[in-house]
C-alpha positions as a Markdown table, in Angstrom:
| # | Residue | x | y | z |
|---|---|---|---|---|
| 1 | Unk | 0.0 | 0.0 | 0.0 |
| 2 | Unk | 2.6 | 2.0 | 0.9 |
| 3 | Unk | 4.4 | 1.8 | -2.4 |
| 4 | Unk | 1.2 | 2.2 | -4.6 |
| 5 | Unk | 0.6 | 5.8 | -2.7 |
| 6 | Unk | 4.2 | 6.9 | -3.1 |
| 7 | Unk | 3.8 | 6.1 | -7.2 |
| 8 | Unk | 0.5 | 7.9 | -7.1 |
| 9 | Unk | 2.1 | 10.6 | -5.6 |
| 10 | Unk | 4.7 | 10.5 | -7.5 |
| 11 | Unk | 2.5 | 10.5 | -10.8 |
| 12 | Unk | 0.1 | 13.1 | -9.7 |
| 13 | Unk | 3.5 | 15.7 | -9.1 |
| 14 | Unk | 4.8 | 15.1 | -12.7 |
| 15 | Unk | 1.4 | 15.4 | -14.3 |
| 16 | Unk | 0.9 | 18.9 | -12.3 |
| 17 | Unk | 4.5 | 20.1 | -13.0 |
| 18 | Unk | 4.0 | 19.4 | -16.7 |
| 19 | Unk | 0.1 | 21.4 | -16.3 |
| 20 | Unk | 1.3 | 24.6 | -14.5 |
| 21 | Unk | 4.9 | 24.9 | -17.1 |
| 22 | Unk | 3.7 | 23.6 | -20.1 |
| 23 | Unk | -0.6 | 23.8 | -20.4 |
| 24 | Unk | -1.9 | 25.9 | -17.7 |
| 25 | Unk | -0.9 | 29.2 | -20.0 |
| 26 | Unk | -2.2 | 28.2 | -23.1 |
| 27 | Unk | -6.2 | 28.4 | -24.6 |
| 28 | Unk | -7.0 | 25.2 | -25.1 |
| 29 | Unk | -9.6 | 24.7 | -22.2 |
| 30 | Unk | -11.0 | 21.6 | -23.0 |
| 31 | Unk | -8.2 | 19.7 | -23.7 |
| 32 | Unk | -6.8 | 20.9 | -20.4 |
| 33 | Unk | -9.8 | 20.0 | -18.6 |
| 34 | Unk | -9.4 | 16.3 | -19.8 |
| 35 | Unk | -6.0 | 16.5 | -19.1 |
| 36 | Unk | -6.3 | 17.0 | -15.4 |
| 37 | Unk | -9.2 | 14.2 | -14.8 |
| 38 | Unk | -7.3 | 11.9 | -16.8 |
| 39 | Unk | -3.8 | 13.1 | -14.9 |
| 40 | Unk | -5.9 | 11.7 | -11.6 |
| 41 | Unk | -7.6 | 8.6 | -13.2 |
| 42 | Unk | -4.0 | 7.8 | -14.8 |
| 43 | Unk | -2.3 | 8.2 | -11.3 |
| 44 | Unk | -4.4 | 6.3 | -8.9 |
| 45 | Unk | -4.9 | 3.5 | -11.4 |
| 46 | Unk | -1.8 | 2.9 | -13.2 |
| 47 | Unk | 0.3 | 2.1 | -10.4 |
| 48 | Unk | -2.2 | -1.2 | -9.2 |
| 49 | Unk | -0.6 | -2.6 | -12.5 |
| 50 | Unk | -3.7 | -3.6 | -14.6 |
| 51 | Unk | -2.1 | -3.1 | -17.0 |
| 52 | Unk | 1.5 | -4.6 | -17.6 |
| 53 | Unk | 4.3 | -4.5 | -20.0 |
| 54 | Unk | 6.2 | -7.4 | -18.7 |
| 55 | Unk | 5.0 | -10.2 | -20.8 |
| 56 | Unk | 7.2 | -8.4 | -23.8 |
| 57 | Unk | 10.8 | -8.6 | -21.8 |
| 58 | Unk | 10.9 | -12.4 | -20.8 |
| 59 | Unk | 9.3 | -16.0 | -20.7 |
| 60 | Unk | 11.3 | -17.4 | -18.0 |
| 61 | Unk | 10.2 | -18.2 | -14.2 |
| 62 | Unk | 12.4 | -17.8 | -11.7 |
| 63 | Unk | 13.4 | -18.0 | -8.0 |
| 64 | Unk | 12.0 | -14.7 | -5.7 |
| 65 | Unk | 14.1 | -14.0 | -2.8 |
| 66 | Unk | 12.2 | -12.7 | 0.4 |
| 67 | Unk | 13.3 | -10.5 | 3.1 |
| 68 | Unk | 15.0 | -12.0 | 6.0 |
| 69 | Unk | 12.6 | -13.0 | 8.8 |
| 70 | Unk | 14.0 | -13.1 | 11.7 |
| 71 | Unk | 12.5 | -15.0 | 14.5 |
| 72 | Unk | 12.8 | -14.2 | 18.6 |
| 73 | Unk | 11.2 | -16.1 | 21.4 |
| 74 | Unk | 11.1 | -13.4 | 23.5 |
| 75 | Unk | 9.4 | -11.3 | 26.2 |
| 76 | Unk | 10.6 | -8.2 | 24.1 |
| 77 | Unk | 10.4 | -9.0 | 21.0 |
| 78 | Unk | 6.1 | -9.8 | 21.9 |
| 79 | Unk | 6.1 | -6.7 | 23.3 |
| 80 | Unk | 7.5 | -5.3 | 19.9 |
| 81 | Unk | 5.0 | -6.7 | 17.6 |
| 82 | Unk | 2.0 | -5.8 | 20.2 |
| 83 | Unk | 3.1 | -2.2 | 19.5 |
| 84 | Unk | 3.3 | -2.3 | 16.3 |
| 85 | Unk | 0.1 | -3.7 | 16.4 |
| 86 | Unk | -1.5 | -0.8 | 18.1 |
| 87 | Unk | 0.2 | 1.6 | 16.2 |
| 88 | Unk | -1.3 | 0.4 | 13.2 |
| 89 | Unk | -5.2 | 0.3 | 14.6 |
| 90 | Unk | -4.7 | 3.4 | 15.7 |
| 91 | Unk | -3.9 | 4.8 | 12.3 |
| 92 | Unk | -6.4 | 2.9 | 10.4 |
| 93 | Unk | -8.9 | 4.2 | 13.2 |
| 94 | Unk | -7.6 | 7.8 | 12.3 |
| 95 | Unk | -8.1 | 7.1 | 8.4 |
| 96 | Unk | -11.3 | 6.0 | 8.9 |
| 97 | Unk | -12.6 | 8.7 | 11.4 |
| 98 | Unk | -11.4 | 11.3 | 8.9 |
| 99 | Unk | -13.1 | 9.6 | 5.8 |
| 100 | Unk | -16.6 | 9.4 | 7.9 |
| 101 | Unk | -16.2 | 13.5 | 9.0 |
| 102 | Unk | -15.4 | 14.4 | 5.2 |
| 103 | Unk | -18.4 | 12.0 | 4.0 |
| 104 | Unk | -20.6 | 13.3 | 6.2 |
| 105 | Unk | -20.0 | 17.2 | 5.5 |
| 106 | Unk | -20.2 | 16.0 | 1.7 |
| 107 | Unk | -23.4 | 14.5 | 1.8 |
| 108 | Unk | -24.5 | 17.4 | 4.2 |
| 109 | Unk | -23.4 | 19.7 | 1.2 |
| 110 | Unk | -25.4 | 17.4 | -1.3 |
| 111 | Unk | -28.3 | 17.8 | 1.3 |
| 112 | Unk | -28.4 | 21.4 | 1.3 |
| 113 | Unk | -28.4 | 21.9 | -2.1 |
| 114 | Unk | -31.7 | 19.4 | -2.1 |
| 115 | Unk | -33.4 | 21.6 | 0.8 |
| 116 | Unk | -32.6 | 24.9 | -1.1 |
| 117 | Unk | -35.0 | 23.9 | -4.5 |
| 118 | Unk | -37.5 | 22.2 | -2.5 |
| 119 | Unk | -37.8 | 25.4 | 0.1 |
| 120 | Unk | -37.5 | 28.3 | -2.1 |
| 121 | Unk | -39.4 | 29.0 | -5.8 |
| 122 | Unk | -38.3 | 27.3 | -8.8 |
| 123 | Unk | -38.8 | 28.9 | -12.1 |
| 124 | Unk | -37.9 | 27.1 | -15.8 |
| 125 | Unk | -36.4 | 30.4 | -17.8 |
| 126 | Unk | -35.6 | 29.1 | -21.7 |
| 127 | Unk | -35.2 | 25.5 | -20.6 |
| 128 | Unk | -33.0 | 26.2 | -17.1 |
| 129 | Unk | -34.1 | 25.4 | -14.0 |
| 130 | Unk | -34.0 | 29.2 | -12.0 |
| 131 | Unk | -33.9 | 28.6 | -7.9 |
| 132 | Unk | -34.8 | 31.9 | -6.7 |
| 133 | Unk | -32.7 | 32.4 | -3.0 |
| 134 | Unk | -34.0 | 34.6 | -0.2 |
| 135 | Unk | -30.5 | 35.5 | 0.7 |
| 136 | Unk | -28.7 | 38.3 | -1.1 |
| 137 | Unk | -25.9 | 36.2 | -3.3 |
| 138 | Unk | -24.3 | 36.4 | -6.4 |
| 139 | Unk | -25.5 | 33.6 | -9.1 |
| 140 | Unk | -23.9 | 30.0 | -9.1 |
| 141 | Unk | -24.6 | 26.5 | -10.5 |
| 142 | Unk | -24.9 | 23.0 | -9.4 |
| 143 | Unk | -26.0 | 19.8 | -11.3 |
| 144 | Unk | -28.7 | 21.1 | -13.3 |
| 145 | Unk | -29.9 | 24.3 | -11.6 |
| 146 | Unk | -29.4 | 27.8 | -11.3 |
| 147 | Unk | -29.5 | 29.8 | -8.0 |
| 148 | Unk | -30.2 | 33.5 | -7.9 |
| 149 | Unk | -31.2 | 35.7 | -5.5 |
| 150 | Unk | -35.0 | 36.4 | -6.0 |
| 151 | Unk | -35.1 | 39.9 | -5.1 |
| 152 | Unk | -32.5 | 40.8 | -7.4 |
| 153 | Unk | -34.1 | 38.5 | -10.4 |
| 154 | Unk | -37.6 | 40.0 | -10.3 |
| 155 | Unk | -36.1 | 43.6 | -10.4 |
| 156 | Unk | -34.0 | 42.8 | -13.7 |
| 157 | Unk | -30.8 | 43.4 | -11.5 |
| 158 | Unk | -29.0 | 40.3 | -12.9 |
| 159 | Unk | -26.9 | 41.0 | -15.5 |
| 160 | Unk | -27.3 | 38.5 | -18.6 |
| 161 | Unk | -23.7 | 37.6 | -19.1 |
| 162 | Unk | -23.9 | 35.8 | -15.4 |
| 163 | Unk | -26.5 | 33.7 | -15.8 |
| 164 | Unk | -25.0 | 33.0 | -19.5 |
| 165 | Unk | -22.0 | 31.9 | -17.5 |
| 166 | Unk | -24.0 | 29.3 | -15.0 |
| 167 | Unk | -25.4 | 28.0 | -17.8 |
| 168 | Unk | -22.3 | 27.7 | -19.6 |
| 169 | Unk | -21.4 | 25.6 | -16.0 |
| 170 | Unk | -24.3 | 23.4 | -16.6 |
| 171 | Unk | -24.3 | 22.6 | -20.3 |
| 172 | Unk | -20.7 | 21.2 | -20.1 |
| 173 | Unk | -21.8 | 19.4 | -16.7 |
| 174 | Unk | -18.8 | 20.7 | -14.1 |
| 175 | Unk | -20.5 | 19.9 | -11.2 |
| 176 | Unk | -19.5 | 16.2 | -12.3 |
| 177 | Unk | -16.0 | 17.0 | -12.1 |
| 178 | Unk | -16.1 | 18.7 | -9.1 |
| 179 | Unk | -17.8 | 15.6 | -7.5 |
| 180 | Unk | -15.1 | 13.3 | -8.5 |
| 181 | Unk | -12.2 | 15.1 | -7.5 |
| 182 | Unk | -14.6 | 15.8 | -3.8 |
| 183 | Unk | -14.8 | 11.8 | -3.7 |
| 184 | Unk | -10.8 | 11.5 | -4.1 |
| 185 | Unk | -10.6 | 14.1 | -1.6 |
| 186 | Unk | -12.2 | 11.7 | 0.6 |
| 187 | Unk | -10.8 | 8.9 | -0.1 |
| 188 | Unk | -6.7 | 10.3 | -0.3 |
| 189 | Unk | -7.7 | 13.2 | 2.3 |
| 190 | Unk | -4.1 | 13.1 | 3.5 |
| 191 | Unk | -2.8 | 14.1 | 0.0 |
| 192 | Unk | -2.1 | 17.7 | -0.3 |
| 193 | Unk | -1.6 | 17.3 | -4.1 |
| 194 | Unk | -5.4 | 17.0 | -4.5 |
| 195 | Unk | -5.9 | 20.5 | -3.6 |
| 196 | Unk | -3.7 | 22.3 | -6.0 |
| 197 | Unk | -5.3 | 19.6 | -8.6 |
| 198 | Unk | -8.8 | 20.8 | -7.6 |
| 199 | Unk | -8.0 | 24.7 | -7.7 |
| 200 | Unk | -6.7 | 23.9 | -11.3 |
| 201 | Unk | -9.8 | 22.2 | -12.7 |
| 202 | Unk | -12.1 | 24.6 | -10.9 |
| 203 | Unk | -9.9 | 27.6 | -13.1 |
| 204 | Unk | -10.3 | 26.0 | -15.7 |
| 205 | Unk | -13.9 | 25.8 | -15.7 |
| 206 | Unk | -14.0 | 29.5 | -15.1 |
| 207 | Unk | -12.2 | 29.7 | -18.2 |
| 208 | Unk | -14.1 | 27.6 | -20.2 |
| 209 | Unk | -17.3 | 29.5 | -19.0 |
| 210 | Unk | -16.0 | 33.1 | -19.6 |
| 211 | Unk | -14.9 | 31.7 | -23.2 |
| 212 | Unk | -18.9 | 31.0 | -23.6 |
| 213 | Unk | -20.2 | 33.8 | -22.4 |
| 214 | Unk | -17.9 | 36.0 | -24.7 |
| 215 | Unk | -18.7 | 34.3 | -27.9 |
| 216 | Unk | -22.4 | 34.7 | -26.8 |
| 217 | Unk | -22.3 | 38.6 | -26.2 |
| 218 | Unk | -18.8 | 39.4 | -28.2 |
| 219 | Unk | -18.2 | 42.1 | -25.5 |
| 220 | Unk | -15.0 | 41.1 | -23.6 |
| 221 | Unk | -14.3 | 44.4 | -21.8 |
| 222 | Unk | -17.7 | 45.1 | -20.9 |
| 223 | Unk | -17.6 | 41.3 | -19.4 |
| 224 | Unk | -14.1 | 42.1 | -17.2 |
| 225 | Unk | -15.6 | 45.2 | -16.2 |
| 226 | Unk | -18.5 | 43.5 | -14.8 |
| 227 | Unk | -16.3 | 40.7 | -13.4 |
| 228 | Unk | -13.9 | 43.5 | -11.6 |
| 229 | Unk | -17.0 | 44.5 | -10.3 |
| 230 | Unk | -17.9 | 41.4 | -8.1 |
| 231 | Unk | -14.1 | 40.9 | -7.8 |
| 232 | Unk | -14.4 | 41.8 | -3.9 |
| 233 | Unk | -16.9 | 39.1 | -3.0 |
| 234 | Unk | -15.6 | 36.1 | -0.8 |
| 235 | Unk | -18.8 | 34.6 | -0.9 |
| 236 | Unk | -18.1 | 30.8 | -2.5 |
| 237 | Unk | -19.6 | 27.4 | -1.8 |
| 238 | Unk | -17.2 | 24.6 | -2.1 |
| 239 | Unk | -19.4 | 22.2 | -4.2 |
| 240 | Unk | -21.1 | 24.8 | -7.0 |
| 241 | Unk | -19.4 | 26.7 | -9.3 |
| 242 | Unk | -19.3 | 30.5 | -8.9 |
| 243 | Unk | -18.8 | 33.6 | -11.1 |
| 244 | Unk | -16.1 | 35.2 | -8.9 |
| 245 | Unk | -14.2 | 32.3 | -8.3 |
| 246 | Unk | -10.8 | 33.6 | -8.6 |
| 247 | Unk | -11.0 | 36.3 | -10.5 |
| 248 | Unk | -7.3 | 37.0 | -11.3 |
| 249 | Unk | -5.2 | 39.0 | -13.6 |
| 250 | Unk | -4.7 | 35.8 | -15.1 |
| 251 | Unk | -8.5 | 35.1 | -15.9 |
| 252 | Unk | -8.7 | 38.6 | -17.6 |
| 253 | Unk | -6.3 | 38.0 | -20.1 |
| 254 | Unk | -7.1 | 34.6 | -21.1 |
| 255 | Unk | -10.2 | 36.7 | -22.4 |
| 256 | Unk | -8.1 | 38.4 | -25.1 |
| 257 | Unk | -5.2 | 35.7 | -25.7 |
| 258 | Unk | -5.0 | 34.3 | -29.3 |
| 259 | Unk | -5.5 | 30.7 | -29.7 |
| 260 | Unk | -2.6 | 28.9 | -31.8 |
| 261 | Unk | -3.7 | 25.9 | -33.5 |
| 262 | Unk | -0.2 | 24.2 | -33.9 |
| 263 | Unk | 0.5 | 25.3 | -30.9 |
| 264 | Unk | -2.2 | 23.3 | -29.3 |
| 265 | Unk | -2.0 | 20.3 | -31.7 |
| 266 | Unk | 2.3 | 20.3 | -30.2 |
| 267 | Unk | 1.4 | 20.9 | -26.9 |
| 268 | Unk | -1.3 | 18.6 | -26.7 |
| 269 | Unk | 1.0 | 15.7 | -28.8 |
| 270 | Unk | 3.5 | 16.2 | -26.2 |
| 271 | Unk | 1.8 | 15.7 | -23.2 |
| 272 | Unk | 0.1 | 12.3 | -25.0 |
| 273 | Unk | 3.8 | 10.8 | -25.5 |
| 274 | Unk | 4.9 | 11.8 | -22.1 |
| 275 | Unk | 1.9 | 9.9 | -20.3 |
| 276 | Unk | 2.5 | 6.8 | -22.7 |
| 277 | Unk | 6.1 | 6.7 | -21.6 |
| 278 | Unk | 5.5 | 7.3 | -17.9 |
| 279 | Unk | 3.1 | 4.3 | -18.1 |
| 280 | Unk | 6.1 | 2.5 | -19.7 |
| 281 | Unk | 8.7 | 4.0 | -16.8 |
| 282 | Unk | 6.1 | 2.6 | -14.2 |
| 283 | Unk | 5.7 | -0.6 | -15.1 |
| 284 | Unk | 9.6 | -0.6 | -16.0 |
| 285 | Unk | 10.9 | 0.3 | -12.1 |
| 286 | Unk | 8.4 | -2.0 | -11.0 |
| 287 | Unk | 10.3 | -4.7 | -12.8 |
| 288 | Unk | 13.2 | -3.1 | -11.6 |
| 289 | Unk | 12.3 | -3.5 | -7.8 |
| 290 | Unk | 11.8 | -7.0 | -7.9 |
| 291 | Unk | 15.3 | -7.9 | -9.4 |
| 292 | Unk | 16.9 | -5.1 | -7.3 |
| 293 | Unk | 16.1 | -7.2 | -4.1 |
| 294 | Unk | 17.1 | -10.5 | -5.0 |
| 295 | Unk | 20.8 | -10.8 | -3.2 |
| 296 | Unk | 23.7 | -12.4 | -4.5 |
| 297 | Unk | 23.3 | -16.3 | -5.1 |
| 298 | Unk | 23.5 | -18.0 | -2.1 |
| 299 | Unk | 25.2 | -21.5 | -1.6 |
| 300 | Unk | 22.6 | -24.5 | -3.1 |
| 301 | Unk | 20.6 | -21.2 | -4.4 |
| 302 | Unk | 19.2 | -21.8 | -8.5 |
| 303 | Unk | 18.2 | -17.7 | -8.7 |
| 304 | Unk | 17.2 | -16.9 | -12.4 |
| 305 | Unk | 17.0 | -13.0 | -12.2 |
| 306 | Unk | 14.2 | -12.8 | -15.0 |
| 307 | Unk | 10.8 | -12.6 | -13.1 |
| 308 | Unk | 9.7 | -9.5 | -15.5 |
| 309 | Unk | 7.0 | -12.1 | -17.2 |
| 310 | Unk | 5.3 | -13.1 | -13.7 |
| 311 | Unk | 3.1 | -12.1 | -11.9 |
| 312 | Unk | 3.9 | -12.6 | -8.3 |
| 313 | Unk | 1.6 | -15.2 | -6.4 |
| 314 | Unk | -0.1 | -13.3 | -2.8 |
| 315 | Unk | 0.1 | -14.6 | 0.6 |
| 316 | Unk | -4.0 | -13.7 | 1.8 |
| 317 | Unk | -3.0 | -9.9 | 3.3 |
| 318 | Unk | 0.3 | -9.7 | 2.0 |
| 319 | Unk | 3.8 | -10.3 | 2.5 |
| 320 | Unk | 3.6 | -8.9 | 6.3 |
| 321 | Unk | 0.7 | -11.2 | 7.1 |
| 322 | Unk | 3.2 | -13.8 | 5.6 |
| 323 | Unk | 6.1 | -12.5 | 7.9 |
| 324 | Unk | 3.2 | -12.7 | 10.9 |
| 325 | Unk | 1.9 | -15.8 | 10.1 |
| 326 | Unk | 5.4 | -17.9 | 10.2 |
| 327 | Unk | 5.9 | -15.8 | 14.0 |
| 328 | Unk | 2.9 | -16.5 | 15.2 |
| 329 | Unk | 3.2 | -20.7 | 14.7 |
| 330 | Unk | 6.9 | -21.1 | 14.7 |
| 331 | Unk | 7.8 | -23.3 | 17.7 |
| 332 | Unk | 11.3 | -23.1 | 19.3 |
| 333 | Unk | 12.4 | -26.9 | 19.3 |
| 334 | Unk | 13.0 | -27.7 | 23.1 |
| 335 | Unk | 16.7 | -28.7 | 22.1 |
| 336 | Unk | 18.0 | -25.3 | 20.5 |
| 337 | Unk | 15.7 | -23.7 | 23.7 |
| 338 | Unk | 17.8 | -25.2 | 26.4 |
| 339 | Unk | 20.9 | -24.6 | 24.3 |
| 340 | Unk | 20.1 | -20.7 | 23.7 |
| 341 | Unk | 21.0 | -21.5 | 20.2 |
| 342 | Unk | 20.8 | -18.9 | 17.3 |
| 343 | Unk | 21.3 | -19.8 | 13.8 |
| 344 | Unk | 19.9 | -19.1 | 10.2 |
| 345 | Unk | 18.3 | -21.1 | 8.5 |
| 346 | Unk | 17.8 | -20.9 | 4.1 |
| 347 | Unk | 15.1 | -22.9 | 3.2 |
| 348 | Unk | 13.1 | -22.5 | -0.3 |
| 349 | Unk | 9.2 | -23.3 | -1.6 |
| 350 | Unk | 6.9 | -22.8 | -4.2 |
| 351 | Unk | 3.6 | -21.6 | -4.8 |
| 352 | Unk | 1.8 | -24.1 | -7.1 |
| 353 | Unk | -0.8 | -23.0 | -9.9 |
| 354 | Unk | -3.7 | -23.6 | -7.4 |
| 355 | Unk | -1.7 | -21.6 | -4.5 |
| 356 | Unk | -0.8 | -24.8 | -2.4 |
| 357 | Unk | 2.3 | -24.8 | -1.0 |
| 358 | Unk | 5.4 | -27.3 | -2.3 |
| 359 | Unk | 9.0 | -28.1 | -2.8 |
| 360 | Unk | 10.1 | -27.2 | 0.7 |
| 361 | Unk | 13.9 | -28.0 | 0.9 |
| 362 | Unk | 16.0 | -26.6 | 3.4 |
| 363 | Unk | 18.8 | -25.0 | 2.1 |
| 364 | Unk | 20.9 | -24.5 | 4.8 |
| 365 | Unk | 20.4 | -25.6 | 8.4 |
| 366 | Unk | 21.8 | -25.0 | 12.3 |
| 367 | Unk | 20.2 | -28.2 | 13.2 |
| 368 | Unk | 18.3 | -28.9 | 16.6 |
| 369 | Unk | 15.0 | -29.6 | 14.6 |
| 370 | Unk | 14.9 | -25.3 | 13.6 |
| 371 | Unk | 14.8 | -26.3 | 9.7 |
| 372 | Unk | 12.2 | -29.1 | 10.3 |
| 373 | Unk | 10.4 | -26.4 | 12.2 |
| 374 | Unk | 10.7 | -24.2 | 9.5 |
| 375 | Unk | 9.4 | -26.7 | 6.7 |
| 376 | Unk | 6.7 | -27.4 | 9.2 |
| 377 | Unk | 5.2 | -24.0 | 9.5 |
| 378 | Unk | 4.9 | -23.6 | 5.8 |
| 379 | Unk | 3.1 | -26.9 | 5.2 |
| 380 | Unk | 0.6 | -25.2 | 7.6 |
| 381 | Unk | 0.1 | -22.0 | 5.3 |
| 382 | Unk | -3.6 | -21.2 | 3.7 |
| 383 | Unk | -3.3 | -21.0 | -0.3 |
| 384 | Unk | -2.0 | -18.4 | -1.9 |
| 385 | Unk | -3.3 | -16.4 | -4.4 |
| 386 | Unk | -1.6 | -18.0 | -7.5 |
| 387 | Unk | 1.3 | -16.5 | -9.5 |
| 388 | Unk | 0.7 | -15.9 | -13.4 |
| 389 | Unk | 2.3 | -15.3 | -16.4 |
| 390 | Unk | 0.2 | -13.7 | -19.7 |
| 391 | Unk | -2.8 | -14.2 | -17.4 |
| 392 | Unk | -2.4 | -18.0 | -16.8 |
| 393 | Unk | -1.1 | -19.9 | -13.5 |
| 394 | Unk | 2.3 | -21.0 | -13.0 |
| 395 | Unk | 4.4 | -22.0 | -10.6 |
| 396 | Unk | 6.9 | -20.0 | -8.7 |
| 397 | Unk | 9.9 | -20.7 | -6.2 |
| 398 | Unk | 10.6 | -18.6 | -3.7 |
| 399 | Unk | 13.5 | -18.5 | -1.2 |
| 400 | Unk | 13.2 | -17.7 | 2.7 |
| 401 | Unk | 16.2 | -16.6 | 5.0 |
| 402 | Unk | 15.3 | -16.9 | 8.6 |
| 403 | Unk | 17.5 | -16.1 | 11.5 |
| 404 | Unk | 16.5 | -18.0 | 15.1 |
| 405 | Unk | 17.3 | -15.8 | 17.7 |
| 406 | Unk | 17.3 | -17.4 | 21.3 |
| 407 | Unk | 15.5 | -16.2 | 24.1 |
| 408 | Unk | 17.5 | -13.5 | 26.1 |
């Protein structure tokens, strides 16, 4: 888990970096607006390896080499795992805590957006649903309505380009992507990069929405003017999309910059052939990994270094509920007890096509029963999740260092 958040992270960072120096400056809205929910889909999903590239380096199987487990009968070393233990219910309980606040003030915010068009007047104005608010507020969007402040819309005091610019929100259906990157949010709460990636898709709706409204009236200063005008009001809600959302010197002149056509088309090529290779790079280091931890070949050892075709079998939980599992039911033979022995012992196994355990042979062995011990622990192992290669089962060896500690 740990490693699939830091390549998310990682991804997200690149994909921004390459937005803000090479995208964020140009007007090609749309493209930029697919860019950056396809930067977040691309990031979170890539790195769970659906889809892999290894099938096209190697056929061969070969031997995995696992961590050293290291094995202590101890008062201490109990004590040691029981904190880890806590340690890791406590921040799972945090995780989850957060995620129910942040649900729960999203549905609240979904909630009140119900309770305002069932309470106040709805009006249908040339095919838009028109809430008309009691409170004084400026005009903004969500889903498919309109809300307005009802004083000001009976009086005419609503100027035309800003409900030309909600309905430009509605027509190319923001509130959808505000949603999704709200449900990341939630989910990935502790990633700051979200924030930055939010603020750069709700810009970029602005844009799109001021490009509509001045290709409907064709009056671009008159529209800045009006936007200067509301410029001072703070008044946003998180989940709609507003008119004065910031309204920066960068906004205005986005309004009068040319649109470069090759430009674009270059830009837009660029950024294609830089995701294609970063899904490449990806898959590549995670190949990488895997041969960068199998040590040198140990004594009686048959490593093959190629596992770039396979995909590794799964212990149920992962490789730590693995490392628990032998812990938990390895039994300190009474003779290397009373003898305070310590001693290492390198035993290999393989995970057959159904994810049954086999070929246990010990390797190397301190005697006083610790590799029997060893061999008899695995044969007690539920099935793994099978190992495949090109989406069909095989068989893979593993090898197992573990180092018997006596009791202190």
């Amino acid at each position: 888990m740990i490693l699939y958040l830091l390549k998310s992270g990682i991804l997200l960072l690149i994909f921004y970096v390459l937005y803000k120096l090479w995208l964020e400056n140009e007007k090609m809205f749309r493209f930029n607006r697919a860019y950056l929910l396809g930067s977040l889909v691309f990031s979170f999903v890539i790195p769970l390896q659906i889809i892999s590239f290894q099938s096209a380096f190697s056929n061969k199987i070969g031997l995995i080499q696992l961590n050293e487990l290291v094995i202590q009968k101890s008062n201490a070393s109990l004590e040691a795992i029981s904190m880890n233990d806590v340690v890791m219910i406590l921040v799972v309980a945090l995780y989850c805590v957060v995620v129910l606040v942040l649900t729960a003030r999203f549905l609240f915010g979904l909630y009140s957006f119900c309770k305002r068009i069932k309470t106040n007047e709805v009006q249908i104005v040339e095919g838009e649903k028109i809430v008309l608010i009691k409170e004084s507020i400026l005009p903004y969007s969500f889903w498919k309505s309109i809300f307005i402040h009802k004083e000001a819309f009976e009086k005419n005091n609503i100027p035309l380009e800003l409900i030309a610019h909600e309905k430009a929100h509605l027509k190319q259906k923001h509130t959808l992507d505000i949603l999704f990157i709200e449900v990341l949010q939630i989910v990935f709460w502790f990633n700051p990069l979200l924030l930055v990636y939010k603020k750069a898709i709700k810009l970029n709706h602005e844009f799109l929405a001021d490009e509509a409204v001045n290709k409907q009236f064709d009056s671009v200063k008159t529209y800045q003017n009006l936007l200067l005008d509301f410029a001072s009001n703070k008044n946003t809600i998180a989940l709609a999309s507003n008119i004065n959302y910031l309204i920066t010197k960068k906004r205005l002149l986005m309004m009068t910059k040319k649109e470069s056509p090759i430009k674009v088309a270059l830009k837009a090529c660029t950024v294609s052939i830089a995701a294609v290779v970063l899904m490449i790079a990806f898959s590549v280091k995670a190949i990488a990994q895997i041969e960068k931890n199998v040590p040198k070949k140990p004594d009686g050892f048959a490593v093959s270094y190629d596992t770039t075709s396979v995909k590794e079998p799964e212990f149920p939980g992962g490789l730590p509920e693995f490392y628990k599992f032998i812990g938990k039911n390895f039994k300190m033979p009474l003779e290397a007890s009373k003898g305070k022995i310590n001693g290492k012992v390198d035993m290999s196994f393989s995970v057959e096509k159904d994810g049954t355990l086999s070929d246990f042979k010990i390797e190397k062995d301190p005697g006083f029963g610790l590799g029997e011990e060893a061999v008899r622990v695995l044969k007690l192992s539920p099935k793994w999740i099978p190992g495949s290669k090109d989406g069909e089962p095989v068989k893979v060896s593993y090898g197992l260092p573990i180092t018997i500690k006596a009791e202190k």
